[in-house]
Rosetta silent file (secondary structure, phi, psi, omega in degrees, C-alpha in Angstrom):
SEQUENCE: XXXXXXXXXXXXXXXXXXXXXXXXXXXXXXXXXXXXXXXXXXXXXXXXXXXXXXXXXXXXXXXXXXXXXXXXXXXXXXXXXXXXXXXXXXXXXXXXXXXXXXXXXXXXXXXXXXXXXXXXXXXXXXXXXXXXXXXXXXXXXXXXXXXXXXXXXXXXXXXXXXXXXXXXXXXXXXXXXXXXXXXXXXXXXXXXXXXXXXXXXXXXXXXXXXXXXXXXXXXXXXXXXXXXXXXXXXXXXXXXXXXXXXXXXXXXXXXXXXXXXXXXXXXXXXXXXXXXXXXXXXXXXXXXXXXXXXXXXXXXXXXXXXXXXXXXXXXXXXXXXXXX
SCORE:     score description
SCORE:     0.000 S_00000001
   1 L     0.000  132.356  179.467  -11.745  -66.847  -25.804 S_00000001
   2 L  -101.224  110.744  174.968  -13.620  -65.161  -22.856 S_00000001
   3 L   -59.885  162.053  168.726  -11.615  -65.204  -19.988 S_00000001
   4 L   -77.341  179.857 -151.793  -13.263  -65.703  -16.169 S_00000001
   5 H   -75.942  -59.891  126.966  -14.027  -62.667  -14.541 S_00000001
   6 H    13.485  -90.137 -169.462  -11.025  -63.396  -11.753 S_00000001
   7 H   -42.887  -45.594 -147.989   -8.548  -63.544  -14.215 S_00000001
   8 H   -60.488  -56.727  166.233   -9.592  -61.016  -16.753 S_00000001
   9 H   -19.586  -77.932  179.571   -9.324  -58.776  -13.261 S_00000001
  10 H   -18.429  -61.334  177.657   -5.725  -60.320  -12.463 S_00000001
  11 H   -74.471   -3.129  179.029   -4.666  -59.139  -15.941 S_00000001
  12 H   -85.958  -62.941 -174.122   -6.097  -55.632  -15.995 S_00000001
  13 H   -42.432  -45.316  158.995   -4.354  -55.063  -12.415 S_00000001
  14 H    -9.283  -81.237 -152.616   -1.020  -56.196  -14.470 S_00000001
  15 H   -91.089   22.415  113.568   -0.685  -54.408  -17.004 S_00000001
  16 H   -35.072 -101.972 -117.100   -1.784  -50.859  -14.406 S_00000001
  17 H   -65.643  -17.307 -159.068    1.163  -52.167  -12.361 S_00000001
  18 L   -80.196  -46.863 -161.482    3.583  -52.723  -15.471 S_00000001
  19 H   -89.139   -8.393  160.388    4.157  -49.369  -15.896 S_00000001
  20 H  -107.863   13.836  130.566    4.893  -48.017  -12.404 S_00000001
  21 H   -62.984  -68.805 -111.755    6.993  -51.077  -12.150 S_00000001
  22 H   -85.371  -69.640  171.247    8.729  -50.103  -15.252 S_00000001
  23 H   -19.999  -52.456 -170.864    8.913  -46.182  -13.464 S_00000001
  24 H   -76.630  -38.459 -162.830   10.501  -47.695   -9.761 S_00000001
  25 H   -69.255  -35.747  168.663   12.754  -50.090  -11.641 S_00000001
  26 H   -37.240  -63.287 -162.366   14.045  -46.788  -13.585 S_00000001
  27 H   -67.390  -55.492  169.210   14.471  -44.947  -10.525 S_00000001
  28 H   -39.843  -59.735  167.586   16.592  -47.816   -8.910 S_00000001
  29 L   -82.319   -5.125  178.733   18.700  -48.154  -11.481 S_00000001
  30 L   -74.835  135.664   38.306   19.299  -44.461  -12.248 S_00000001
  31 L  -123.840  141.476  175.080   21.926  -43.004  -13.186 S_00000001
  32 L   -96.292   -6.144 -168.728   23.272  -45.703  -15.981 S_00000001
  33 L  -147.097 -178.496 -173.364   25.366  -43.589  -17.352 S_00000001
  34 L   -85.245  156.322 -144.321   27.513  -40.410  -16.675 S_00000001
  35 L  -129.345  123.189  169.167   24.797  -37.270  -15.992 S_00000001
  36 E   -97.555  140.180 -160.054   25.783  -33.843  -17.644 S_00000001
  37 E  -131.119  108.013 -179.989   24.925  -30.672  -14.980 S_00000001
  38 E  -105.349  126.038  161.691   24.676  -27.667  -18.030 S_00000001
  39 L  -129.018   94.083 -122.940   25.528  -24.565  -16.711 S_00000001
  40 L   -76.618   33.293 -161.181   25.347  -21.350  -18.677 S_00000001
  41 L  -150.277  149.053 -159.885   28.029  -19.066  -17.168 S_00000001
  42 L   -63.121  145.169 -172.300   31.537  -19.063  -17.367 S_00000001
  43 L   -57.443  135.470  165.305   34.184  -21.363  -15.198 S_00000001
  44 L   107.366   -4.171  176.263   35.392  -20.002  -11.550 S_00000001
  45 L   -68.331  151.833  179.507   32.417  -18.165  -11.601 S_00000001
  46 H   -25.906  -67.911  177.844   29.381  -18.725   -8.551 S_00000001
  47 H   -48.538  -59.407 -149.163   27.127  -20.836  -10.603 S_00000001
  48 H   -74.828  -51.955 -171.935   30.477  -23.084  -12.018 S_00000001
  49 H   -70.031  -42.372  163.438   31.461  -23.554   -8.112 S_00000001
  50 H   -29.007  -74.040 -160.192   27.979  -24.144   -6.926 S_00000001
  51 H   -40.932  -45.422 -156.562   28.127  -26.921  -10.108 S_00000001
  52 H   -75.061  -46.704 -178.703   31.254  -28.537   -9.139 S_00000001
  53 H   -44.038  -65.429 -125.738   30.640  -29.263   -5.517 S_00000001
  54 H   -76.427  -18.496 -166.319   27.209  -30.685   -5.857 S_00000001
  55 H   -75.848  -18.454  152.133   28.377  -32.638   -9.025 S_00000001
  56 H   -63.027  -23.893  158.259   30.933  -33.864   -6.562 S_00000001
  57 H   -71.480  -42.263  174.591   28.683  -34.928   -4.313 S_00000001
  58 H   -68.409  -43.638 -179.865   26.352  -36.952   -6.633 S_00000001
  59 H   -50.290  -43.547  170.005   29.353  -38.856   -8.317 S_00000001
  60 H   -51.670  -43.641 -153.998   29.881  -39.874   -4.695 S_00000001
  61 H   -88.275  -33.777  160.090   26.382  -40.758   -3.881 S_00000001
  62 H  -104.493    4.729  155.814   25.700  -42.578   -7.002 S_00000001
  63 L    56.752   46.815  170.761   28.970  -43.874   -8.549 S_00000001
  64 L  -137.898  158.435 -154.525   28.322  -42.240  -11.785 S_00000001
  65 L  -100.159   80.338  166.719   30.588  -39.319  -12.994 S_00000001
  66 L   -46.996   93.198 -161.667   28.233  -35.682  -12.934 S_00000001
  67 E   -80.084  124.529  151.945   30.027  -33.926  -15.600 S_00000001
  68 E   -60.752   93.134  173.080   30.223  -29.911  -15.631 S_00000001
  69 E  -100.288   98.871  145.389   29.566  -28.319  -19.154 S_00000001
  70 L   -46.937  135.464  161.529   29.773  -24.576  -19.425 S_00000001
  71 L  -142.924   82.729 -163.151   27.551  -23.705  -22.118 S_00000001
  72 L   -87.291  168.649  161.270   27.867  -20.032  -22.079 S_00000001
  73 L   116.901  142.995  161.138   26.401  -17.101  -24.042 S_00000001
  74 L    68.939   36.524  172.172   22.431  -15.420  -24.029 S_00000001
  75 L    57.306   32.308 -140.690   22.842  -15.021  -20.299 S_00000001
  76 L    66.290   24.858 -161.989   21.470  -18.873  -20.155 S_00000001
  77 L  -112.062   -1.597 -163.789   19.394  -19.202  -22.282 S_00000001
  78 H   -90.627  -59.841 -173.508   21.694  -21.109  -24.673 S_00000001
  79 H   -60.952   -8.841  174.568   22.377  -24.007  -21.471 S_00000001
  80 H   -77.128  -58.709  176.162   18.399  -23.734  -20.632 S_00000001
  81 H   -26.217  -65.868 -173.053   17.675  -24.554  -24.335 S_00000001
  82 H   -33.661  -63.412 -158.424   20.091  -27.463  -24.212 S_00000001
  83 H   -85.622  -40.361  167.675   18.502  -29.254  -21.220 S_00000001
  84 H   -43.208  -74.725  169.465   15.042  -28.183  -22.277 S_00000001
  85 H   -46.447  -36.150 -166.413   15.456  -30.016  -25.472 S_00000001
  86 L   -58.883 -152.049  142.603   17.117  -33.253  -24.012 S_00000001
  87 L   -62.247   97.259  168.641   15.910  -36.647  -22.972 S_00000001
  88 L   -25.209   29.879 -153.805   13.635  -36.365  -20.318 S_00000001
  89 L  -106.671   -2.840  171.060   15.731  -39.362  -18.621 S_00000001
  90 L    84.080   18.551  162.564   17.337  -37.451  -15.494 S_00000001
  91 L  -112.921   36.286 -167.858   21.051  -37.612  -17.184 S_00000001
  92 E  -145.883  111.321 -165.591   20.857  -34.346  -18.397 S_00000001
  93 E  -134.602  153.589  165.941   20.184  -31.411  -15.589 S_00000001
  94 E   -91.544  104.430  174.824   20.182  -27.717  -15.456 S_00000001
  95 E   -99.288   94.403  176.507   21.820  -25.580  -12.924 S_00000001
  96 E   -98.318  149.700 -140.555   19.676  -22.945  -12.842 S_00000001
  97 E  -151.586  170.401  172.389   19.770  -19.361  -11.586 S_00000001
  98 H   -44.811  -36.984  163.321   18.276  -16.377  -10.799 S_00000001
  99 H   -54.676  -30.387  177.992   18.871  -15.003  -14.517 S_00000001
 100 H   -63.329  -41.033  168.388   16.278  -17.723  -15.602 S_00000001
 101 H   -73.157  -30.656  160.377   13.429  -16.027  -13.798 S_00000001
 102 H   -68.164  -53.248 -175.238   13.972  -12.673  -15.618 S_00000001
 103 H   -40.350  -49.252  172.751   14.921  -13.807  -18.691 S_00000001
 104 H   -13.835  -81.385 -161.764   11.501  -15.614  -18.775 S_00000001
 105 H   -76.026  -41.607 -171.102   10.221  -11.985  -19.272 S_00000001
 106 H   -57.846  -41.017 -117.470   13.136   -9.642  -20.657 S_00000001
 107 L  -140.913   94.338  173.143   13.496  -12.041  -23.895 S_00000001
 108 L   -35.920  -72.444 -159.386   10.334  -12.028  -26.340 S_00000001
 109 L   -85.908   21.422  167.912   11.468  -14.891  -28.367 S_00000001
 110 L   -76.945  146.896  167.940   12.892  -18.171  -26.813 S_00000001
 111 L   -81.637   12.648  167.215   12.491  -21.238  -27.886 S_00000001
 112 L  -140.781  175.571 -176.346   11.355  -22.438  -24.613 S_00000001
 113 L  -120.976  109.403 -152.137    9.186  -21.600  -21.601 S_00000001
 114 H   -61.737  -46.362 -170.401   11.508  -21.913  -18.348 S_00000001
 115 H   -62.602  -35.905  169.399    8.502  -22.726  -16.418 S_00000001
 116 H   -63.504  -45.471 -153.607    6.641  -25.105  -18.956 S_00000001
 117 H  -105.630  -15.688  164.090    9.839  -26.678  -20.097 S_00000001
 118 E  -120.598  116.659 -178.712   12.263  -27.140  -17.049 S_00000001
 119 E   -62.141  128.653 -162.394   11.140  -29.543  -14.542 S_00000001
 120 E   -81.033  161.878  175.134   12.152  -28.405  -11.144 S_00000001
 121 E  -133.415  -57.812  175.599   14.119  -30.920   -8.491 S_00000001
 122 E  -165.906  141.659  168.826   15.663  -28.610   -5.703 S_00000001
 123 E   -72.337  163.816 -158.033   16.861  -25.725   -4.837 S_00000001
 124 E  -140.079  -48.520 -170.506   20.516  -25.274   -3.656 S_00000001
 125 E  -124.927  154.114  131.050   21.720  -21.301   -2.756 S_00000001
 126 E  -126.230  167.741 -170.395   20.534  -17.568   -2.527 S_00000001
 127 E  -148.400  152.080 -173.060   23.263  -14.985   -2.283 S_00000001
 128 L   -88.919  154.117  167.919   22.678  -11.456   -1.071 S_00000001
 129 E  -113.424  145.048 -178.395   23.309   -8.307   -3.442 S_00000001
 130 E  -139.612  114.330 -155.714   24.729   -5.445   -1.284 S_00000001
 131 E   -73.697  107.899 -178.428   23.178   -2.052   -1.880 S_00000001
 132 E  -141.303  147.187 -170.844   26.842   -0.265   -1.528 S_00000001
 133 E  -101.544  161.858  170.505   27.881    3.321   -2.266 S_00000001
 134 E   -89.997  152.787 -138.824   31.240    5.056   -3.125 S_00000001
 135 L   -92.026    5.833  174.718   32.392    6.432    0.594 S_00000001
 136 L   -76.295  -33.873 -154.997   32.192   10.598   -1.287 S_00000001
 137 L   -83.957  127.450 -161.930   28.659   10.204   -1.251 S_00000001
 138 L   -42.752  -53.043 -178.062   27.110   11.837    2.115 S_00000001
 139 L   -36.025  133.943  135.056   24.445    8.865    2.707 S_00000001
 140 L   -44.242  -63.513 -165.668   25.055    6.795    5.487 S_00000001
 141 L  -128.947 -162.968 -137.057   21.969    4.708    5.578 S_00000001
 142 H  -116.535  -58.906  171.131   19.558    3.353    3.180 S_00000001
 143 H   -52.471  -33.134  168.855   17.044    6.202    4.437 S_00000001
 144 H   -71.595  -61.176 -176.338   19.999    9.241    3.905 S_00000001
 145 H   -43.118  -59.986 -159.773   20.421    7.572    0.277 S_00000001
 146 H   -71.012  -24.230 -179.838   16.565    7.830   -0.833 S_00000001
 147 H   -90.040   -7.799  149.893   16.160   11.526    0.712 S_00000001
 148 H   -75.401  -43.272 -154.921   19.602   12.372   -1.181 S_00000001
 149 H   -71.367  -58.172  175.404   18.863   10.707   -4.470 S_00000001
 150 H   -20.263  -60.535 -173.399   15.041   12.716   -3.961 S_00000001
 151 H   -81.129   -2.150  176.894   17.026   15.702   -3.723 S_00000001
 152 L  -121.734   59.516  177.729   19.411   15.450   -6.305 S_00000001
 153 L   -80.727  139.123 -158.641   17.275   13.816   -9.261 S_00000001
 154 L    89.711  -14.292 -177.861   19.244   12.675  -12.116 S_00000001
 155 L  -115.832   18.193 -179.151   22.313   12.820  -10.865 S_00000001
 156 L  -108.527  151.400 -165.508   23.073    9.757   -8.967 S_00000001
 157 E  -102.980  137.559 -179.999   24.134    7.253  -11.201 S_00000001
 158 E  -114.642  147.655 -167.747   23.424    3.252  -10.143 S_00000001
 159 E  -117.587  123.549  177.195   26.012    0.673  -11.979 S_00000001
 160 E  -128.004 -169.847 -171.001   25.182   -3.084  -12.652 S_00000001
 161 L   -96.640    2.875  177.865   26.946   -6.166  -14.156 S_00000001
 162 L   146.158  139.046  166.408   24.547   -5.334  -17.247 S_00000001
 163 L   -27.550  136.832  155.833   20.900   -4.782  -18.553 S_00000001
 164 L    79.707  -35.729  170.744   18.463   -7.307  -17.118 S_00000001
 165 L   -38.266  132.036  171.206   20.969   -8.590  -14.264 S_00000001
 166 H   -27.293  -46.449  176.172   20.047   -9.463  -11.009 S_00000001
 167 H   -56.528  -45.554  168.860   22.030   -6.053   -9.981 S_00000001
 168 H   -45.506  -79.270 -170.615   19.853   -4.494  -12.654 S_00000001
 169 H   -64.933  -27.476  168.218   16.232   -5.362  -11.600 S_00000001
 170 H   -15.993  -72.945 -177.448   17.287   -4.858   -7.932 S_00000001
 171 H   -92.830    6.643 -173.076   17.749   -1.708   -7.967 S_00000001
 172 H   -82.940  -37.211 -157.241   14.762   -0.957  -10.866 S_00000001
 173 L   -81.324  -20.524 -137.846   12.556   -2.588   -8.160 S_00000001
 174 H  -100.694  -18.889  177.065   14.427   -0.651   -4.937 S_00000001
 175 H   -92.303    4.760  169.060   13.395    3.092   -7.404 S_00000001
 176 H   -81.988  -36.980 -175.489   10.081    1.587   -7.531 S_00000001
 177 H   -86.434  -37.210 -154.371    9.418    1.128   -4.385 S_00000001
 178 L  -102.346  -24.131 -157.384   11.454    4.256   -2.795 S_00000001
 179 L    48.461   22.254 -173.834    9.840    6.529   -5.934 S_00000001
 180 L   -92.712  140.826  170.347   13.967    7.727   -6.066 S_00000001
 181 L  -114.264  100.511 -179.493   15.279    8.158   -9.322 S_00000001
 182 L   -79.445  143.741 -178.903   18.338    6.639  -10.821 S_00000001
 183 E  -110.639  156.465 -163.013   19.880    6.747  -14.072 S_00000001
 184 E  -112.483   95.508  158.193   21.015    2.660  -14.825 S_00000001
 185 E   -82.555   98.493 -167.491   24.943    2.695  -16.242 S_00000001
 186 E   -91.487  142.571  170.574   24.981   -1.213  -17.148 S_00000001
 187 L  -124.027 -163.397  159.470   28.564   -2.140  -17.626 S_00000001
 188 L  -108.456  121.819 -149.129   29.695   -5.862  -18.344 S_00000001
 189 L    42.403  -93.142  169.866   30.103   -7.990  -15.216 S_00000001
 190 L  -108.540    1.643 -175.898   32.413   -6.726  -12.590 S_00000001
 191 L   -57.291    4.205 -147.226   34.148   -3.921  -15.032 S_00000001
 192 L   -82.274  -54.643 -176.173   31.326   -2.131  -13.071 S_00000001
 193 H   -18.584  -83.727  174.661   34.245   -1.712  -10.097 S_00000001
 194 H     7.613  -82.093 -173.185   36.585    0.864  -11.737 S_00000001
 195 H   -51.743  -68.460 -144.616   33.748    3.800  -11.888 S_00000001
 196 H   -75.952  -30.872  158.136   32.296    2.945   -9.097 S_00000001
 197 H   -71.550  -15.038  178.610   35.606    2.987   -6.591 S_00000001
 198 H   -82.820   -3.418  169.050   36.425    6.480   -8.916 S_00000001
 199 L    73.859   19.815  167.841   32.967    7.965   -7.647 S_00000001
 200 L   -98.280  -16.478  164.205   31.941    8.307  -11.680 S_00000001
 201 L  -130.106 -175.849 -145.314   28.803    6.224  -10.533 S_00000001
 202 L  -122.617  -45.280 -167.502   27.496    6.631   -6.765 S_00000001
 203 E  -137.307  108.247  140.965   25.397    2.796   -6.329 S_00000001
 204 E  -117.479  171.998  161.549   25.320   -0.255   -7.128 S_00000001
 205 E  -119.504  113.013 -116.423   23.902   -3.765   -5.836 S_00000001
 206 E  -151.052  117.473  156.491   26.522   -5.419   -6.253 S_00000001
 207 E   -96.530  162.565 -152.489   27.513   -9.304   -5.290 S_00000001
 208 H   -67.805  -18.821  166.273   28.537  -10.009   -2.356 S_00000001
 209 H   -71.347  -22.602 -175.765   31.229  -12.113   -3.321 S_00000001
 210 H   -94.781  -13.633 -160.866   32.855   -9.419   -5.580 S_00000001
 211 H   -97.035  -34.086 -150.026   31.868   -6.845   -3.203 S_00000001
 212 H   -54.816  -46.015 -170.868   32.992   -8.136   -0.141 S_00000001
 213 H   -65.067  -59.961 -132.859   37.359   -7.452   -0.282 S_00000001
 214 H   -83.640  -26.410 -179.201   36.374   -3.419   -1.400 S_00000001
 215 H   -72.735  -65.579 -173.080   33.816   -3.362    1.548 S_00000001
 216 H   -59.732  -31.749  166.775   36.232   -4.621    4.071 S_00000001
 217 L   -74.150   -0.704  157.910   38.909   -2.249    2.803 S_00000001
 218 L    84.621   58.298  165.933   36.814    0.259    3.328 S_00000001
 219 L  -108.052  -18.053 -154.339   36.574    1.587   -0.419 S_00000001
 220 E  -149.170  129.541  170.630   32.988    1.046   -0.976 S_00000001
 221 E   -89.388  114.174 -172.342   30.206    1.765    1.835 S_00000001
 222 E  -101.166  136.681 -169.685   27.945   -0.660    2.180 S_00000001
 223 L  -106.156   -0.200  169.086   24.306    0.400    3.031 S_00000001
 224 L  -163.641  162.623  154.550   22.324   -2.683    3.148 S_00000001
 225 E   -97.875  152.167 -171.475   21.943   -6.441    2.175 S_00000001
 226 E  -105.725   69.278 -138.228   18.939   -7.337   -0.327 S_00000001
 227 L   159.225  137.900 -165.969   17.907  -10.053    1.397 S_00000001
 228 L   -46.654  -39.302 -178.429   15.109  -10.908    4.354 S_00000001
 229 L  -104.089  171.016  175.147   17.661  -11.721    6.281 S_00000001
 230 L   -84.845  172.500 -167.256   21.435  -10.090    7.232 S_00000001
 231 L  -104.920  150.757  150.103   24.660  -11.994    5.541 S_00000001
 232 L   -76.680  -27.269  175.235   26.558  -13.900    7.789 S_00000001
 233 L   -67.809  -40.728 -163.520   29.170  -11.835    5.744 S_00000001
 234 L  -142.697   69.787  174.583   28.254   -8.383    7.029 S_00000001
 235 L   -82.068   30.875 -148.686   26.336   -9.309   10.201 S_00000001
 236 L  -137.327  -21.033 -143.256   26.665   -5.651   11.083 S_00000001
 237 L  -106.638  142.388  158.028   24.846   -4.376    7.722 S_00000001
 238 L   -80.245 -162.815  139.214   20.903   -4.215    7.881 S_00000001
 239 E   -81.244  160.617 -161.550   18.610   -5.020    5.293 S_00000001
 240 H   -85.914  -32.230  177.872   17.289   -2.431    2.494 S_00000001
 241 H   -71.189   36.236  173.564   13.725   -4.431    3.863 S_00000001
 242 H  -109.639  -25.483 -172.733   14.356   -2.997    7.626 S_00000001
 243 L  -104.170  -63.262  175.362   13.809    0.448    5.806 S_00000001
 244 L   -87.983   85.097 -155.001   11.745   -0.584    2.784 S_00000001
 245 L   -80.971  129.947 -176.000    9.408   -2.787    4.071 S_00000001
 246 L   111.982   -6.201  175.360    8.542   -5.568    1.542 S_00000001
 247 L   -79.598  118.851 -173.220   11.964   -5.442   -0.515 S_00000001
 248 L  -142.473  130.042  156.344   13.508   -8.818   -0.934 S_00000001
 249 L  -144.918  158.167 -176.993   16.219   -9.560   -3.790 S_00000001
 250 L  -136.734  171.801  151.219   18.581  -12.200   -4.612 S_00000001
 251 E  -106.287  130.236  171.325   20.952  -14.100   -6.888 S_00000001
 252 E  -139.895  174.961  173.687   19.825  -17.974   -6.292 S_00000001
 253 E  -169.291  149.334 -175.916   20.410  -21.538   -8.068 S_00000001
 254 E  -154.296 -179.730  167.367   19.104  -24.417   -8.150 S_00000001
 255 E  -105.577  145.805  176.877   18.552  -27.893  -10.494 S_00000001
 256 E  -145.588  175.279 -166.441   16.274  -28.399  -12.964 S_00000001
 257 E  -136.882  158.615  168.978   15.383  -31.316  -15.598 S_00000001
 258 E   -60.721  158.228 -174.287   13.747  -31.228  -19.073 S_00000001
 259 L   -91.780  154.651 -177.791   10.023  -31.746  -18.038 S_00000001
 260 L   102.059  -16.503 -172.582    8.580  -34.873  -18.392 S_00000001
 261 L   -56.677  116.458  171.423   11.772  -36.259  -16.332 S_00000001
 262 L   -26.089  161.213 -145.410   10.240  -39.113  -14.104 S_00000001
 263 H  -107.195  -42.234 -161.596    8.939  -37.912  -10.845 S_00000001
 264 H   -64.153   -3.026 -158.336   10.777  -40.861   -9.103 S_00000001
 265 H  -105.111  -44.401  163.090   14.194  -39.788  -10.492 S_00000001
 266 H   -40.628  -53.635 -153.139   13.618  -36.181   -9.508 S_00000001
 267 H   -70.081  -22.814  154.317   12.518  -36.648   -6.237 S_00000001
 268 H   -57.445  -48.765  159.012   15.932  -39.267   -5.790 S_00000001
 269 H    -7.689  -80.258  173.187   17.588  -36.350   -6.890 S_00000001
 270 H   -49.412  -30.808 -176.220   16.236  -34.185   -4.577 S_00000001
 271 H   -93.526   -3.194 -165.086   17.173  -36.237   -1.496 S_00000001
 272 H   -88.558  -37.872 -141.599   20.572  -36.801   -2.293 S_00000001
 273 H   -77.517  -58.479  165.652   20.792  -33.093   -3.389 S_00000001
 274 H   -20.965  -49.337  170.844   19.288  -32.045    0.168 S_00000001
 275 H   -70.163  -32.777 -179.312   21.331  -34.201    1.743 S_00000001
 276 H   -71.906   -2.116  157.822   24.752  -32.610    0.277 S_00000001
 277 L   -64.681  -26.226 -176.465   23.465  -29.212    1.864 S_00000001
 278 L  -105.887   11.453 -173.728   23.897  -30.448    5.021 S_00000001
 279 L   -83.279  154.763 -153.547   27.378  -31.901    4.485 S_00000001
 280 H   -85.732  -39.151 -171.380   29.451  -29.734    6.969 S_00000001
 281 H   -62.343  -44.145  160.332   32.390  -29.554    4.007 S_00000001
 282 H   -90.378    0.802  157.584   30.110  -27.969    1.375 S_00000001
 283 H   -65.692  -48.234  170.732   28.281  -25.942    3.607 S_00000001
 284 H   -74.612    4.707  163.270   31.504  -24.011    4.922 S_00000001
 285 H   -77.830  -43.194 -174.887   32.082  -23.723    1.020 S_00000001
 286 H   -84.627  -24.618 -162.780   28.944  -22.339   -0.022 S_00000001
 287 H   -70.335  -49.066 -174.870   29.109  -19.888    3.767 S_00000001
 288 H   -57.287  -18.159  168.196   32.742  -18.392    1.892 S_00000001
 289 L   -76.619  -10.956  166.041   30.196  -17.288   -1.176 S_00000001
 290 L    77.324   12.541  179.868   28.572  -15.637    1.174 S_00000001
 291 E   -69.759  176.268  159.383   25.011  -17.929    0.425 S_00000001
 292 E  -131.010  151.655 -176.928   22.240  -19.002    2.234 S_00000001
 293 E  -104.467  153.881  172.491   20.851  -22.693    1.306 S_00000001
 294 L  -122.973   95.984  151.727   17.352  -23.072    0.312 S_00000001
 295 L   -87.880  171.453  165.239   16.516  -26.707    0.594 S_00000001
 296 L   132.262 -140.142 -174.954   13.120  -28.741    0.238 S_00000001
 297 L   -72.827  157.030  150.227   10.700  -30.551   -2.133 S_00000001
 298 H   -32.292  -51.106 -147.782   10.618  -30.359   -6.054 S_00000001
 299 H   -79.450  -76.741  167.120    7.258  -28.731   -5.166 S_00000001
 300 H   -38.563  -90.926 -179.039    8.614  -26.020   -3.089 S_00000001
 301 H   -25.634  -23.189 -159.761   11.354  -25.155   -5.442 S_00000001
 302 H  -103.815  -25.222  151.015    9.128  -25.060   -8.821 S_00000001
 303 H   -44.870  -33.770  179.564    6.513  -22.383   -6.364 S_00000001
 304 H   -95.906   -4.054  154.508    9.300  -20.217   -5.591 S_00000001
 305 H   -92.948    6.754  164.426   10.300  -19.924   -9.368 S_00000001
 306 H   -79.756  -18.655 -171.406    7.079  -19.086  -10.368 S_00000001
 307 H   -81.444  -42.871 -173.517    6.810  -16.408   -7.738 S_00000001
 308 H   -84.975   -0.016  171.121    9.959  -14.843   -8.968 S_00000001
 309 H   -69.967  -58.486  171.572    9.458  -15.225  -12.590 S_00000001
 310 H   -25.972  -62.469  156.511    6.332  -13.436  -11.383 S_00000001
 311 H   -25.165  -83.629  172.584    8.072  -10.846   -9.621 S_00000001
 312 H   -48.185  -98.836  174.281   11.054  -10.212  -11.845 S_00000001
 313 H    20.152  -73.584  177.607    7.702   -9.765  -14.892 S_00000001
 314 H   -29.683  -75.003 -175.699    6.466   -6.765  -12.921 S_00000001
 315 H   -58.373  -28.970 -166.985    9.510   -4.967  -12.988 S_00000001
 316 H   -56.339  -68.955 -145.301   10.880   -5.633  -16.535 S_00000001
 317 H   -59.527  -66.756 -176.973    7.384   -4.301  -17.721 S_00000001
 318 H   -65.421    3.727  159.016    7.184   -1.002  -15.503 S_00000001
 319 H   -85.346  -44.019 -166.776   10.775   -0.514  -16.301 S_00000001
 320 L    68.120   19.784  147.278   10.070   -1.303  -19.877 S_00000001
 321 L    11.107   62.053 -170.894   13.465   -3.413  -19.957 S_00000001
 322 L  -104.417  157.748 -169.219   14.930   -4.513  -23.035 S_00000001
 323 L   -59.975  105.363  178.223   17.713   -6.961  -23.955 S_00000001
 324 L   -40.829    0.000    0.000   21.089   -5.318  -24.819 S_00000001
């Protein structure tokens, strides 16, 4: 039967409209169930506190239970994998970090592509690394360290939480920049301390949450923050980019979704997640971590991990950087 023109119109406009009905009515009702927040790094750790607040804050704001899962091991790549693979349905999110934008490059062989495969929703912290020395070694300032390390090549040693670690690429990018040359002693996580208050390695960049009691006790001289800006922590401390202009490093996290995750359920996401940045109770929580919040659009957040997957890229490759 041949419909009138009128209708057939009526019924085309429909079924367009059915499915971004179907999309808003999604969005409305989400979350139906309780929402797992995968986070690859072990409990009491940054990322795991970071997790717990905001998933306390969403259970509030949407009267569904955010669950915390450590999924630990492969630096994150095992909890990206998870959430990469899930249902695209927004009850399965990534709390993702600054290790995600290296790995991207240090690691040949994942089964996923962070950028292809985790949708971004918002960003939540950055935390300064603090370029700090053991107090034998003469430098002072960021500028005494690169004209000692010049003059002494080979023998200052720099210490990280491990190959490929924020602490790692830091300082690969800060001998890049500087043309100073460092030999890299990776140890695993903070065991890095030990040597480095015994003067067996001279520098590391170091986070600032781990760094912070040895700084104030005056064990460990700190010669900068890696960050644009000064810490709130060490408002006394420059930046290594006040010397090295153009230097910027960080540890950050944020949330991410399997791609494909509706746009409307991100971008709810995103406002609730925005809004718990500005609650005054997790804000003096994330200030004792010594962070800075990053807030703003999905859109902002998935530009600034392309610039540092970008970034991070550079260095692995003129480092030549491989995976322990």
């Amino acid at each position: 039967m041949r419909l009138p023109r009128r209708q057939f119109l009526q019924l085309a406009a429909g079924a367009v409209a059915l499915p971004a009905l179907s999309r808003i009515a999604r969005a409305q009702l989400y979350p139906t169930r309780p929402v797992r927040v995968i986070e690859g790094f072990g409990a009491g750790g940054t990322p795991d506190i970071v997790a717990r607040l905001l998933g306390q804050w969403l259970s509030e704001r949407f009267g569904q239970p955010f669950v915390i899962e450590n999924r630990t091991g492969a630096t994150g790549n095992i909890a990206t994998e998870a959430v990469a693979r899930a249902a695209p349905d927004g009850h399965t999110l990534l709390l993702a970090t600054s290790a995600n934008s290296i790995n991207a490059t240090l690691y040949q062989k994942l089964n996923f592509n962070f950028i292809r495969d985790i949708a971004p929703v918002a960003g939540l912290i950055r935390t300064p690394l603090v370029m700090e020395v053991n107090p034998s070694l003469p430098a002072k300032t960021v500028p005494e360290f690169i004209a000692y390390a010049k003059a002494n090549p080979g023998k200052v040693n720099m210490a990280s939480g491990g190959t490929g670690t924020p602490q790692h690429v830091a300082g690969e990018l800060f001998s890049s920049m500087t043309g100073v040359s460092m030999v890299h002693v990776p140890y695993r996580g903070a065991l890095a301390f030990p040597d480095l208050l015994a003067g067996q390695v001279q520098v590391m960049f170091g986070v600032l949450p781990s760094s912070i009691g040895y700084i104030r006790a005056g064990k460990l001289r700190p010669l900068a923050v890696t960050t644009a800006v000064r810490s709130d922590e060490l408002p006394d401390v420059p930046t290594v980019g006040d010397f090295v202009p153009g230097f910027e490093a960080s540890g950050w996290q944020g949330v991410g979704a399997p791609k494909d995750t509706p746009a409307e359920i991100v971008d709810k996401l995103n406002r609730e997640i925005n809004a718990g940045l500005t609650d005054p109770k997790i804000k003096a929580r994330l200030a004792e971590l010594g962070a800075i919040v990053f807030s703003g659009s999905p859109a902002d957040f998935g530009n600034f991990i392309v610039n540092e997957v970008e970034k991070w890229g550079k260095v692995i490759r003129a480092a030549n950087i491989k995976p322990e």
